[in-house]
C-alpha positions as CSV (number, residue, x, y, z in Angstrom):
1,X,0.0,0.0,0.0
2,X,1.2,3.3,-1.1
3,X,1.8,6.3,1.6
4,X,-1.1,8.1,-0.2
5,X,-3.4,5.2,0.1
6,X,-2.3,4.9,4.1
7,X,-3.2,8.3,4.8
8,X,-6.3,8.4,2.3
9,X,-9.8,7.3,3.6
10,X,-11.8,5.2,1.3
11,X,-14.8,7.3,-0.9
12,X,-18.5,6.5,0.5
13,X,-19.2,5.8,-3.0
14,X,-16.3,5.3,-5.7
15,X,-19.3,5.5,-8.7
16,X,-20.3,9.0,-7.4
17,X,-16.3,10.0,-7.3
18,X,-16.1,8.4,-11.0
19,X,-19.6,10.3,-11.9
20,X,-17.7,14.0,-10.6
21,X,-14.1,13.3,-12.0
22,X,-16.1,12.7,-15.7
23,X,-17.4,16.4,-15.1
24,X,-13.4,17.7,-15.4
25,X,-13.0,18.7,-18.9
26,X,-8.8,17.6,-19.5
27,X,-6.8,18.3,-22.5
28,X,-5.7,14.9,-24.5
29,X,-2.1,13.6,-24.6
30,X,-0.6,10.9,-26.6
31,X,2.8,9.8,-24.1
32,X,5.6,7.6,-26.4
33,X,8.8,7.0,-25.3
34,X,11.4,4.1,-26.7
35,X,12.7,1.3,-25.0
36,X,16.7,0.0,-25.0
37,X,15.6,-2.7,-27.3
38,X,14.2,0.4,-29.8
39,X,10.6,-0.4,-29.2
40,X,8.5,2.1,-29.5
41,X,5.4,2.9,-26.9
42,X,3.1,5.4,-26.4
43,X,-0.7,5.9,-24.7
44,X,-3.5,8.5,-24.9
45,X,-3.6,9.9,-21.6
46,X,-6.0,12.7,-20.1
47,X,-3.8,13.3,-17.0
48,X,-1.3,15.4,-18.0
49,X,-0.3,18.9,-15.9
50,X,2.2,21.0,-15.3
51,X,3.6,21.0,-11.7
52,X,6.5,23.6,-11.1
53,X,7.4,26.6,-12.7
54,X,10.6,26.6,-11.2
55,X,11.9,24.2,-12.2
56,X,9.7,23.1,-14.9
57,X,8.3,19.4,-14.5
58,X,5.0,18.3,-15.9
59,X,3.5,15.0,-14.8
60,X,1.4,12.0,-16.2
61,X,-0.3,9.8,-15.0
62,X,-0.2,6.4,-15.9
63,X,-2.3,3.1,-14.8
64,X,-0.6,0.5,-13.3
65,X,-2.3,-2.0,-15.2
66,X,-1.5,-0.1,-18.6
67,X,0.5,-2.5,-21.2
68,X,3.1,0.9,-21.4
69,X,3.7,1.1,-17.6
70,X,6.8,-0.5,-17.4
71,X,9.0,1.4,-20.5
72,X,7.3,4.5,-19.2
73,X,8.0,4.2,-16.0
74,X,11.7,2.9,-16.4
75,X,12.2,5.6,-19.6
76,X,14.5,8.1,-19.5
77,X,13.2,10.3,-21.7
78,X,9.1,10.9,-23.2
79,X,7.2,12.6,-25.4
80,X,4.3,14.1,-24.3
81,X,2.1,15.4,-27.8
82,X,-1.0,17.3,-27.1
83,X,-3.9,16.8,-29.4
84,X,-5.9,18.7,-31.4
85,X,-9.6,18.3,-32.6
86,X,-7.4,16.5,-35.8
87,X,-6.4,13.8,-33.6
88,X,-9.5,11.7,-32.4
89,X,-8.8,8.8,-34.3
90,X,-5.0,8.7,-33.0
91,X,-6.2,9.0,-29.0
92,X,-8.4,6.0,-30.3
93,X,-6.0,4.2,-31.3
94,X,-3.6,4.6,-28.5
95,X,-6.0,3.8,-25.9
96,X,-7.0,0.9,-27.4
97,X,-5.6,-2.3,-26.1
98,X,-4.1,-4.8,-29.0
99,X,-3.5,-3.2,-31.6
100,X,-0.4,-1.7,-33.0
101,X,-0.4,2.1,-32.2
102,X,2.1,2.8,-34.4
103,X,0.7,1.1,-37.9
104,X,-0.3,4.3,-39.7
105,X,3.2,5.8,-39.4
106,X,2.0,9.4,-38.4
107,X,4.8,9.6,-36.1
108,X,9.0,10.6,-36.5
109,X,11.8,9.6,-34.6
110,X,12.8,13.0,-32.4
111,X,16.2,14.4,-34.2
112,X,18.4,15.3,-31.4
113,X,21.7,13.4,-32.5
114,X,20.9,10.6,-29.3
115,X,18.4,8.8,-28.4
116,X,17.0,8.5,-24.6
117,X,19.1,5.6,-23.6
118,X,22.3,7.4,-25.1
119,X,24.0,8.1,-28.5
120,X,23.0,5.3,-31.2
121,X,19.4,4.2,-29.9
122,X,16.4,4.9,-31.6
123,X,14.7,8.9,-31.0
124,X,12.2,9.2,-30.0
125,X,8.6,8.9,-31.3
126,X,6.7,12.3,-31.7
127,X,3.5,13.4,-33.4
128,X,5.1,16.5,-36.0
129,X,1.3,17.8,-35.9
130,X,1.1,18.4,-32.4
131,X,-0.1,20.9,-31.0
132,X,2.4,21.0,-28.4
133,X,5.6,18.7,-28.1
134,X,7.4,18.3,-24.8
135,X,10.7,16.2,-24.8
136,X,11.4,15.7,-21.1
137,X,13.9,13.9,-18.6
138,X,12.2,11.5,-16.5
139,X,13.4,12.9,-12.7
140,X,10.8,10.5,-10.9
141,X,7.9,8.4,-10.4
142,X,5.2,8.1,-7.9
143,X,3.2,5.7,-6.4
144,X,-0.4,6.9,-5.8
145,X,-3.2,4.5,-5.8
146,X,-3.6,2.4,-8.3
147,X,-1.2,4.8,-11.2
148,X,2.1,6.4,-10.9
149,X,2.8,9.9,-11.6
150,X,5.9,10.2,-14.2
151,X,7.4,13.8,-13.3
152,X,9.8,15.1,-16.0
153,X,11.2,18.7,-16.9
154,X,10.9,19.4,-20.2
155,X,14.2,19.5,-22.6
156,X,12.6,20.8,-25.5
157,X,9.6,22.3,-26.3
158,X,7.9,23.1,-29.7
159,X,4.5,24.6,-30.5
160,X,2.3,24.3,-33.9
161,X,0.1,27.3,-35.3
162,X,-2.5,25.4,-36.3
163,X,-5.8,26.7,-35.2
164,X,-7.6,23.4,-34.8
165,X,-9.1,23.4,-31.0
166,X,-8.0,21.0,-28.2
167,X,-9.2,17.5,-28.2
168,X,-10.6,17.6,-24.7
169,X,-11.5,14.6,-22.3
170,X,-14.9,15.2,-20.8
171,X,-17.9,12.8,-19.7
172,X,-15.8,9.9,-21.0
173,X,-15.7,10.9,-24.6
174,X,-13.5,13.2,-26.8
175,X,-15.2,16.7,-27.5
176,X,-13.9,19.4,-29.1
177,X,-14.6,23.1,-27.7
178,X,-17.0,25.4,-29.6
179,X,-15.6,29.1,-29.1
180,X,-17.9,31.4,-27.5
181,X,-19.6,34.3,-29.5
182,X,-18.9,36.8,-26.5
183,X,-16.3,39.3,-27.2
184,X,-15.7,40.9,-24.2
């Protein structure tokens, strides 16, 4: 049992906490990261957050059952790409179990000269129509519950200009946002 499951009283009633937590509206991630053997992984993920300014670390939070938990948890390096209303069928995809995420090809191997385990290995996978791309250091990971919380401080950062809206996670379904008509 985890410290934060010691000092965490069970919910009256997990389906009510489940019910409330589907009411959070959360930006959509696609996490991929390579393994020593080259392999590439990756999963959609809805808990993604910045954590400290100073210094920047972002986090993600990954199930422990997830078929990526151990190269993610045991990478070096990730990727985390943040989706855009472009994207559905890719979160899909990478939250589905079986399948190979990877098939269609729409990702490239990071260019950086090195790969996360050191010069020679693979780079790692990224989505070039991103939204936004952060390359980050793994610095830790944390138990809590039933996932672990990947902290990493971004290396690199790159943006896209594309005016597609977010992909969002809300009421366990993607939705895109509809911009409001107010102007002021």
């Amino acid at each position: 049992m985890s410290p934060v499951q010691e000092q965490t009283p069970a919910v009256a009633d997990a389906q009510a906490f489940k019910d409330a937590m589907a009411l959070l509206a959360a930006p959509v991630s696609v996490v991929t990261t390579v393994d020593d053997t080259g392999r590439r992984w990756g999963f959609t993920a809805s808990s993604v957050s910045s954590v400290s300014l100073s210094p920047p670390l972002v986090m993600v939070g990954i199930a422990l059952t997830s078929s990526c938990h151990t190269p993610m948890s045991q990478a070096r390096e990730f990727v985390i790409n943040v989706l855009d209303a472009r994207h559905r069928n890719l979160a899909q995809r990478f939250a589905a179990r079986g399948v190979d995420r990877f098939a269609d090809g729409d990702f490239a191997a990071w260019q950086d000269g090195t790969g996360p385990q050191g010069p020679g290995q693979a780079g790692l996978p990224y989505l070039p129509g991103a939204k936004v791309l952060l390359r980050c250091r793994a610095v830790d990971t944390i138990r809590a519950g039933d996932h672990d919380l990947l902290l990493g401080t971004p290396l690199e950062i790159r943006t896209n200009s594309a005016t597609a809206p977010p992909l969002l996670w809300y009421q366990r379904g993607f939705h895109t946002p509809v911009p409001s008509d107010h102007t002021g």
